[in-house]
N, CA, C and O atoms as a Tripos MOL2 file, in Angstrom:
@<TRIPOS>MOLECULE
protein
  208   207    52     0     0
PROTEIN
NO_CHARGES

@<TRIPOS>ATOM
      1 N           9.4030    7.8170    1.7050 N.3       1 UNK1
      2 CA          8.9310    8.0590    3.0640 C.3       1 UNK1
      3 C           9.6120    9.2820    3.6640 C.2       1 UNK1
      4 O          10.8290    9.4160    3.5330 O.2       1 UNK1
      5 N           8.7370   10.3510    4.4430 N.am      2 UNK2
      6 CA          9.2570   11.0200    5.0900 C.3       2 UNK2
      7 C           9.9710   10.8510    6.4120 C.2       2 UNK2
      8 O           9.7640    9.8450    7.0900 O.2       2 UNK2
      9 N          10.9860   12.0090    6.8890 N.am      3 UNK3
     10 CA         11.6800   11.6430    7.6450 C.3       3 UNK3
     11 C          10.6730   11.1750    8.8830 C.2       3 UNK3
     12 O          10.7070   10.1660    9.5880 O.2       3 UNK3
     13 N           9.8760   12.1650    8.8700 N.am      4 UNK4
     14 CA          9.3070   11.9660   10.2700 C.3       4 UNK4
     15 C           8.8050   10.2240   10.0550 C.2       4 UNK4
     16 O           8.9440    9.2190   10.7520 O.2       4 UNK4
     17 N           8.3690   10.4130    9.1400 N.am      5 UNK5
     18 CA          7.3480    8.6110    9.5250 C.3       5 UNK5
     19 C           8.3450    7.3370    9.2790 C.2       5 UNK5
     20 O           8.0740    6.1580    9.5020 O.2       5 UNK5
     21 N           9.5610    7.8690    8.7640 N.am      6 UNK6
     22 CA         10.6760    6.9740    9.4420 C.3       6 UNK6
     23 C          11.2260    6.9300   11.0560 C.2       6 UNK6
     24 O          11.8130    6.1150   11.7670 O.2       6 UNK6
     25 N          10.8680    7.8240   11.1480 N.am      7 UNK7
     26 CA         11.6270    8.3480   12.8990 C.3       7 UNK7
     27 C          10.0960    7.1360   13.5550 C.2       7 UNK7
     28 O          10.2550    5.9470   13.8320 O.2       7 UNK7
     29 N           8.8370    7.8540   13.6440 N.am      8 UNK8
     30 CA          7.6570    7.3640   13.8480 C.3       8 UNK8
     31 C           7.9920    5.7410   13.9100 C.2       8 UNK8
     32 O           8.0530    5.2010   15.0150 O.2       8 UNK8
     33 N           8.2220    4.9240   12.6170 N.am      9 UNK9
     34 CA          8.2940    3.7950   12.4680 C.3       9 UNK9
     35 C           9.0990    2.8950   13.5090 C.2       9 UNK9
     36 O           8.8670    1.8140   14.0510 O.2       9 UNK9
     37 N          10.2010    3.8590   13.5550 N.am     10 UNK10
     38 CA         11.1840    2.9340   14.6340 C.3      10 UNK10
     39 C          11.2140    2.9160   15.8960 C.2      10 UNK10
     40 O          11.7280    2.1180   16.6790 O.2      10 UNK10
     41 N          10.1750    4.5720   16.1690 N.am     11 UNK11
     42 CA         10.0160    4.2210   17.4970 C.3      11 UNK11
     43 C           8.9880    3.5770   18.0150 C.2      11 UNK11
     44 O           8.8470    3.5470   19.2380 O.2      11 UNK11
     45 N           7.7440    2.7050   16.8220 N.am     12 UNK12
     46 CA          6.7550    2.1360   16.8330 C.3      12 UNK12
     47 C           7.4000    0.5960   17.0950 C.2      12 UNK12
     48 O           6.8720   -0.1600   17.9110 O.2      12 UNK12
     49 N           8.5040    0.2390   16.3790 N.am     13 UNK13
     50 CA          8.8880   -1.1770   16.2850 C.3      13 UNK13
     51 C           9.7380   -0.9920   18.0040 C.2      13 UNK13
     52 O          10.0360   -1.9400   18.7310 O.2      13 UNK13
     53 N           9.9070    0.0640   18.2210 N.am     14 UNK14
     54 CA         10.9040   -0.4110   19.7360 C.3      14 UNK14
     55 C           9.8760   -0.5420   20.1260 C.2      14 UNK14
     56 O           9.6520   -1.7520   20.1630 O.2      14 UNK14
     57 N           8.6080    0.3060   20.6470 N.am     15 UNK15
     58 CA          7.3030    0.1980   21.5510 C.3      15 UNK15
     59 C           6.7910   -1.4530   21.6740 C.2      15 UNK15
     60 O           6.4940   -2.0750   22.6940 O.2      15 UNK15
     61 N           6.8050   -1.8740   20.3670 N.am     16 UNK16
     62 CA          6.3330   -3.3310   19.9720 C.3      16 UNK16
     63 C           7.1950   -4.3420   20.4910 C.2      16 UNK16
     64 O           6.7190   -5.3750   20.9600 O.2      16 UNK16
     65 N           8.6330   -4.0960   20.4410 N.am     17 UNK17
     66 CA          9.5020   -4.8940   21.1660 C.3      17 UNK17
     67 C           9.4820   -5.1140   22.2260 C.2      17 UNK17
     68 O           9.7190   -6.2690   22.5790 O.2      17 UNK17
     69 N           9.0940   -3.7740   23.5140 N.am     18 UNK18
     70 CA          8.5020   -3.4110   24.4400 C.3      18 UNK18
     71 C           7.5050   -4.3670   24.8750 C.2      18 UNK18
     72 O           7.5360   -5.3750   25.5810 O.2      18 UNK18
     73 N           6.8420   -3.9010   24.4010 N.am     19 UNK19
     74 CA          4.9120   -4.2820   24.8270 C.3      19 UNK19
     75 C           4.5540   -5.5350   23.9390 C.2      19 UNK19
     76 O           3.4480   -5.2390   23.4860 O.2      19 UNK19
     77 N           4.9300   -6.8940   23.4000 N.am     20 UNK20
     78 CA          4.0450   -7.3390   22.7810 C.3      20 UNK20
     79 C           3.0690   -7.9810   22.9830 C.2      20 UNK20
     80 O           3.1540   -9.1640   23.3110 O.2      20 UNK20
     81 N           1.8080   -7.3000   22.8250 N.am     21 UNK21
     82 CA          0.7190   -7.4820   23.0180 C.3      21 UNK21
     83 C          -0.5880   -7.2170   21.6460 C.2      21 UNK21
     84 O          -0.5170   -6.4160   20.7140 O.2      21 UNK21
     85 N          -1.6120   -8.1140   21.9340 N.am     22 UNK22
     86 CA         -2.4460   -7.7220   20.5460 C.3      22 UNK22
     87 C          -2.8560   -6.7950   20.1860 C.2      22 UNK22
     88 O          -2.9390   -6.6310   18.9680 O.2      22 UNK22
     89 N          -3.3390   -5.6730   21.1820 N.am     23 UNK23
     90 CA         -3.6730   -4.6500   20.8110 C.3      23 UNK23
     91 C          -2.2040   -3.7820   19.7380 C.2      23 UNK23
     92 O          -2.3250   -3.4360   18.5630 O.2      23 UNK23
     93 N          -1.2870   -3.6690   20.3640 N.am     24 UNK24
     94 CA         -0.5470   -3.1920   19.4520 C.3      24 UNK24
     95 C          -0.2170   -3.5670   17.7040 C.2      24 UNK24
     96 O          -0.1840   -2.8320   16.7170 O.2      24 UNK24
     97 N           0.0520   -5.4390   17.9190 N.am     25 UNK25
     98 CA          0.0340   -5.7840   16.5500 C.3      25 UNK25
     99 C          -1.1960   -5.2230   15.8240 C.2      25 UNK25
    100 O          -0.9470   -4.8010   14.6950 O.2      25 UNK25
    101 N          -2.7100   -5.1100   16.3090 N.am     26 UNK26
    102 CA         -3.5940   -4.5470   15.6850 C.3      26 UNK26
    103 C          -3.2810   -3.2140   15.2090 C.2      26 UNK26
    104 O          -3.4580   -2.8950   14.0330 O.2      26 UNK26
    105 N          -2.8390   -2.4580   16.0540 N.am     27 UNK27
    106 CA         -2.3240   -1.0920   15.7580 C.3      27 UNK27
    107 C          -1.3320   -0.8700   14.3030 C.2      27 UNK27
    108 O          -1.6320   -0.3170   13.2460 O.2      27 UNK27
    109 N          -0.0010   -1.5630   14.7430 N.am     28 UNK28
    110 CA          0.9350   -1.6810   13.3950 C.3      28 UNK28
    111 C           0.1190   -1.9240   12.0620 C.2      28 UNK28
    112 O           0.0800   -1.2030   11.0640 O.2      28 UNK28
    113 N          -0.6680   -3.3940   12.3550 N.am     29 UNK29
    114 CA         -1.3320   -3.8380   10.8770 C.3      29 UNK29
    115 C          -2.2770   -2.6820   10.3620 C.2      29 UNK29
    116 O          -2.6040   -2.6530    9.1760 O.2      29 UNK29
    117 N          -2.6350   -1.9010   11.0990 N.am     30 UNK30
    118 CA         -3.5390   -0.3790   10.4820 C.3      30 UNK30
    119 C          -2.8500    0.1930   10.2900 C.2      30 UNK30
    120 O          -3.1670    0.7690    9.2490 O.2      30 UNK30
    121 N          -1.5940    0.6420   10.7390 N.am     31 UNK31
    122 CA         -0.6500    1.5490    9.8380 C.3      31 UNK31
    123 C          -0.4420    1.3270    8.4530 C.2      31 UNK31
    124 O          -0.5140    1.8260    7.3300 O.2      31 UNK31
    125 N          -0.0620    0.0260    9.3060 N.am     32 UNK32
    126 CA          0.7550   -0.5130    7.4920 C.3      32 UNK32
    127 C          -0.5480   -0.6350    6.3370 C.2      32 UNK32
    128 O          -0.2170   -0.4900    5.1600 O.2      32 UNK32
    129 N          -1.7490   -0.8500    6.5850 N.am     33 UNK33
    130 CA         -2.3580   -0.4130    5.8650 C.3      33 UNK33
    131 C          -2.6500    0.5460    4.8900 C.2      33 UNK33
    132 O          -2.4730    0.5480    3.6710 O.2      33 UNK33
    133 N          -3.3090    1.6620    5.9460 N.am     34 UNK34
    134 CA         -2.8760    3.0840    5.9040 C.3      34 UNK34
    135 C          -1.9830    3.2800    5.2860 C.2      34 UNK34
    136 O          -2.2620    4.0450    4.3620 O.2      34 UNK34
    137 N          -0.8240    2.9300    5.2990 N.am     35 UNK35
    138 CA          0.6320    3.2300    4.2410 C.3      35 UNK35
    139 C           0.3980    2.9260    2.9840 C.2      35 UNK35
    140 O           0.9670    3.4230    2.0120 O.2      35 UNK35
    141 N          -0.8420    1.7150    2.9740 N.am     36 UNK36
    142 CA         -0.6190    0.9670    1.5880 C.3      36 UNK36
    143 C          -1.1450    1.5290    0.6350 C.2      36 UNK36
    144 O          -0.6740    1.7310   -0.4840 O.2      36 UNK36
    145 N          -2.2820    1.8380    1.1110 N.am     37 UNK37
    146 CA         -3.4560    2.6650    0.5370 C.3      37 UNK37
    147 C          -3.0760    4.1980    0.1200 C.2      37 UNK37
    148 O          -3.6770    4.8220   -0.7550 O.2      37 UNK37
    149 N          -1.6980    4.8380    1.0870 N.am     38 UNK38
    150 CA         -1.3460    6.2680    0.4760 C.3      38 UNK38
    151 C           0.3910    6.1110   -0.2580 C.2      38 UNK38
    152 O           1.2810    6.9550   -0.3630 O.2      38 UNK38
    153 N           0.3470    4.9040   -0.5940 N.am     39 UNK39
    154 CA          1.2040    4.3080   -1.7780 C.3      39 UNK39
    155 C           0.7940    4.3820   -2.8020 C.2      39 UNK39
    156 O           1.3130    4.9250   -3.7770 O.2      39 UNK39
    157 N          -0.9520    3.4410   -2.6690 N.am     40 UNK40
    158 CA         -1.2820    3.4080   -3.9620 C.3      40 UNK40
    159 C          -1.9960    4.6690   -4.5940 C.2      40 UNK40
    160 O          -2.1140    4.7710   -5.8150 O.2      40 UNK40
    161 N          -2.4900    5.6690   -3.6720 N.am     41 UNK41
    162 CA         -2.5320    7.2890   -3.8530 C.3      41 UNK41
    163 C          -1.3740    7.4470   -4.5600 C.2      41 UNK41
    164 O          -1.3740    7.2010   -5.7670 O.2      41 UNK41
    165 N          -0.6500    7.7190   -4.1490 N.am     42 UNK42
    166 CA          0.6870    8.4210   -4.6550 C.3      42 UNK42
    167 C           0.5350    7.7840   -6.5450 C.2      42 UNK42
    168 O           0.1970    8.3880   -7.5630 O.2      42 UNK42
    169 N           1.0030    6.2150   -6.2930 N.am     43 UNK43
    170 CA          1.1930    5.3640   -7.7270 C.3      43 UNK43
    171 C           0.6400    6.2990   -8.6360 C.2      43 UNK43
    172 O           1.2560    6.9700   -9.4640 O.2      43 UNK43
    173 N          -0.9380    6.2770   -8.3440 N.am     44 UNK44
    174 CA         -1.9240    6.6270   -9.1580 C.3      44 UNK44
    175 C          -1.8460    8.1340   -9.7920 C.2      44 UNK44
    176 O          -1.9980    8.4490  -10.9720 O.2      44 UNK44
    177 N          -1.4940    9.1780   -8.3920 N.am     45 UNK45
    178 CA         -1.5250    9.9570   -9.1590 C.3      45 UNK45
    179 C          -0.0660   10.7500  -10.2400 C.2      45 UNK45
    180 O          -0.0620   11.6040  -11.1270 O.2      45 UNK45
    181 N           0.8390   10.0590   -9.6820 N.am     46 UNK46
    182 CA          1.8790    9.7760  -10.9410 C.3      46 UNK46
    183 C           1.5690    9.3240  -12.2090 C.2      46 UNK46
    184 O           1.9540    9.8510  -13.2530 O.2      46 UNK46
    185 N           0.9320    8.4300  -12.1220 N.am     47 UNK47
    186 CA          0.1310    7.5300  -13.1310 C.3      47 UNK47
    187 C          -0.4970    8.2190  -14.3210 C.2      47 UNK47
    188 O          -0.4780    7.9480  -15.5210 O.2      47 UNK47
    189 N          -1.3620    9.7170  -13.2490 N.am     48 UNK48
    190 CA         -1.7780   10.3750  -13.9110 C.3      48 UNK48
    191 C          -1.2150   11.5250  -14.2320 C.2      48 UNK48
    192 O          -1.9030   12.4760  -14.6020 O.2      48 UNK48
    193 N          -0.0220   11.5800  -14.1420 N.am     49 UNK49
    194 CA          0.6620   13.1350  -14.1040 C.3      49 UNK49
    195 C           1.6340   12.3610  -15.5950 C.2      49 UNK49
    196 O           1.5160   13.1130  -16.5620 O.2      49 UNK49
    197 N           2.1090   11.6700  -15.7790 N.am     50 UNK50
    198 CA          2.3900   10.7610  -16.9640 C.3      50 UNK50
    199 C           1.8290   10.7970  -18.3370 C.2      50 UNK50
    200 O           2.3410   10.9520  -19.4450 O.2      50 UNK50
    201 N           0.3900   10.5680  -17.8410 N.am     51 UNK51
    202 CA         -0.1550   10.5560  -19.1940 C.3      51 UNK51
    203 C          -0.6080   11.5840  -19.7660 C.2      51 UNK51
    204 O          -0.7510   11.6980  -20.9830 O.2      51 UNK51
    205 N          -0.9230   12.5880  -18.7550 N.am     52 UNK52
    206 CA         -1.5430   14.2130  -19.0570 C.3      52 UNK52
    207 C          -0.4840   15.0450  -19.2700 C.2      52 UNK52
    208 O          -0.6730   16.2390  -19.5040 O.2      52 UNK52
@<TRIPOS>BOND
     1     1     2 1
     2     2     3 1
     3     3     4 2
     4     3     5 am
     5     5     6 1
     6     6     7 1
     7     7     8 2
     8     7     9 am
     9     9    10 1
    10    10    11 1
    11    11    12 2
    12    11    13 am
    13    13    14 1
    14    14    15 1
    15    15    16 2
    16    15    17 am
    17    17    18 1
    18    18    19 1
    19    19    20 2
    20    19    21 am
    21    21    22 1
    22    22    23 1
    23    23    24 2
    24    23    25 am
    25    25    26 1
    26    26    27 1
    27    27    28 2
    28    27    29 am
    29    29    30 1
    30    30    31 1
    31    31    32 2
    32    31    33 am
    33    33    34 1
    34    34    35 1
    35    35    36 2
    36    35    37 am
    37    37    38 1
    38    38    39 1
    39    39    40 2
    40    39    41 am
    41    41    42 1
    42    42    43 1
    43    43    44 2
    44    43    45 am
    45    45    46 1
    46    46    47 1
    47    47    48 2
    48    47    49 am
    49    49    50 1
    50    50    51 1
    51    51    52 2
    52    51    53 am
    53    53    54 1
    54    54    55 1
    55    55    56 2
    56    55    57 am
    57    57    58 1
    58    58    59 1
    59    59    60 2
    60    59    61 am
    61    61    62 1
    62    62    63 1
    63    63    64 2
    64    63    65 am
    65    65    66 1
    66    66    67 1
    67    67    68 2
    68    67    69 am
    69    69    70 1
    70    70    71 1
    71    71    72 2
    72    71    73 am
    73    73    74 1
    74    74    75 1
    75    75    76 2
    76    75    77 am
    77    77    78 1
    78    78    79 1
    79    79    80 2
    80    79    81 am
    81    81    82 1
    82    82    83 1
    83    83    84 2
    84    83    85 am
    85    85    86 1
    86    86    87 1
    87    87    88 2
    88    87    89 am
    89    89    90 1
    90    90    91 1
    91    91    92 2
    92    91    93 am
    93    93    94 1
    94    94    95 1
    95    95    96 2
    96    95    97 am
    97    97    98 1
    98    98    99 1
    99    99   100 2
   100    99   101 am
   101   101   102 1
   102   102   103 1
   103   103   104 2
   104   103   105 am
   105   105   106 1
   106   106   107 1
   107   107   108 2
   108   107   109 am
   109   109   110 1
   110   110   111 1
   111   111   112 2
   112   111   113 am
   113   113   114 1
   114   114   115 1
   115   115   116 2
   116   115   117 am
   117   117   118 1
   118   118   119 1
   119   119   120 2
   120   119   121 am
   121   121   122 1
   122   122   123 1
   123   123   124 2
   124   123   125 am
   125   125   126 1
   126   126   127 1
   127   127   128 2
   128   127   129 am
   129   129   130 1
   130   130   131 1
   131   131   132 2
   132   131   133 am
   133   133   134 1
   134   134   135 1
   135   135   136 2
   136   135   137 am
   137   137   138 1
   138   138   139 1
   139   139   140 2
   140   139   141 am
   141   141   142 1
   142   142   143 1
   143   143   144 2
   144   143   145 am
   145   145   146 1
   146   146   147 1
   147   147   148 2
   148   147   149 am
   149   149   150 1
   150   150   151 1
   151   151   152 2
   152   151   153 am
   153   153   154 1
   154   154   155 1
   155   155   156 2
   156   155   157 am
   157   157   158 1
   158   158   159 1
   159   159   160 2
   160   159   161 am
   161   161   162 1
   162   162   163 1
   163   163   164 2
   164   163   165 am
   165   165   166 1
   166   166   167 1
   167   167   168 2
   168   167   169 am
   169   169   170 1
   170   170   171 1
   171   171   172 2
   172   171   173 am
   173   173   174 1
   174   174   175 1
   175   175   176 2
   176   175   177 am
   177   177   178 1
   178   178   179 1
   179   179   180 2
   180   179   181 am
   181   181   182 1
   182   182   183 1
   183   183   184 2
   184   183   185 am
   185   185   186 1
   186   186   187 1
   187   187   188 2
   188   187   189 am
   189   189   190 1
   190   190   191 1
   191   191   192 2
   192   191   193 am
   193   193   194 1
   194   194   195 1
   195   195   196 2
   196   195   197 am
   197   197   198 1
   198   198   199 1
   199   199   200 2
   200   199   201 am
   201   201   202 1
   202   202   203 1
   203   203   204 2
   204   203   205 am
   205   205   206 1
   206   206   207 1
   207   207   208 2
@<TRIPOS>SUBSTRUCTURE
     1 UNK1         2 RESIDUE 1 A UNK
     2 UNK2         6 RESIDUE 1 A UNK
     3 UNK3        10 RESIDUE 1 A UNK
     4 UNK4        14 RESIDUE 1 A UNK
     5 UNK5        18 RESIDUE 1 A UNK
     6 UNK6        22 RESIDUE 1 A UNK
     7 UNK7        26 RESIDUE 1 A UNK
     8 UNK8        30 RESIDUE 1 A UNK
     9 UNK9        34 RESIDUE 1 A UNK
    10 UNK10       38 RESIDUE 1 A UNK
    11 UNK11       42 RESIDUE 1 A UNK
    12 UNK12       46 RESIDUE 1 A UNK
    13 UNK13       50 RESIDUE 1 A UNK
    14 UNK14       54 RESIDUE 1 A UNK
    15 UNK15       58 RESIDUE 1 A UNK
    16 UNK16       62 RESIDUE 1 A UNK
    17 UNK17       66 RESIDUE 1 A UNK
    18 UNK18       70 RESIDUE 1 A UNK
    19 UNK19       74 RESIDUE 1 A UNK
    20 UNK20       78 RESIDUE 1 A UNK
    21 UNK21       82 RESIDUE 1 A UNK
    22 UNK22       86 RESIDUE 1 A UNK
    23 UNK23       90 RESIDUE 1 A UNK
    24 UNK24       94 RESIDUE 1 A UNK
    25 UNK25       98 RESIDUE 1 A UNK
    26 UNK26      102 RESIDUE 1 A UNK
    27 UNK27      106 RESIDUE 1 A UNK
    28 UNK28      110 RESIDUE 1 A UNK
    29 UNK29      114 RESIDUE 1 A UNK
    30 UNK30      118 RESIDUE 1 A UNK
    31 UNK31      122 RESIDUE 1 A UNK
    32 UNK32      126 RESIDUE 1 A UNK
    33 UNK33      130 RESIDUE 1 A UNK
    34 UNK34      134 RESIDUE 1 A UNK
    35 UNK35      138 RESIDUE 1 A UNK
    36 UNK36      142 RESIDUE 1 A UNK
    37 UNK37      146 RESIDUE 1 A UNK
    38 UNK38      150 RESIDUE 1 A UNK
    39 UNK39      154 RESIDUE 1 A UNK
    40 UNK40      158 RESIDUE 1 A UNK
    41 UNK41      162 RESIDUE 1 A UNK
    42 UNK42      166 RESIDUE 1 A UNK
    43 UNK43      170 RESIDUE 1 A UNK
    44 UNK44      174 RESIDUE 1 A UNK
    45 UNK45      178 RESIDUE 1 A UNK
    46 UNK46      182 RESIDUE 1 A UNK
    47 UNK47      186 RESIDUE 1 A UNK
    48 UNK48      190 RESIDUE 1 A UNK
    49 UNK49      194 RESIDUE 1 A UNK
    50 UNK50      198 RESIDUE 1 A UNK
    51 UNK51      202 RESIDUE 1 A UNK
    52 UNK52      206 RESIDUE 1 A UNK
């Protein structure tokens, strides 16, 4: 993870500490999505830098 979307992250979890409300948990759970999905980007194209 980059610095910034570590910095990002924590000032997302204070906001949440802040505010908890649904709209936000909706918000986080699309990040973390989003994260998951350019994880498994990443995996993959290692994956493929490996075998080629």
């Amino acid at each position: 993870m980059k610095l910034e979307q570590i910095i990002f992250v924590k000032e997302a979890v204070s906001f949440i500490l802040r505010k908890q409300d649904i709209l936000v948990k909706e918000v986080i759970s699309f990040i973390m999505k989003k994260q998951d999905n350019f994880l498994k980007e990443v995996v993959s194209f290692l994956k493929k830098l490996l075998v080629s």
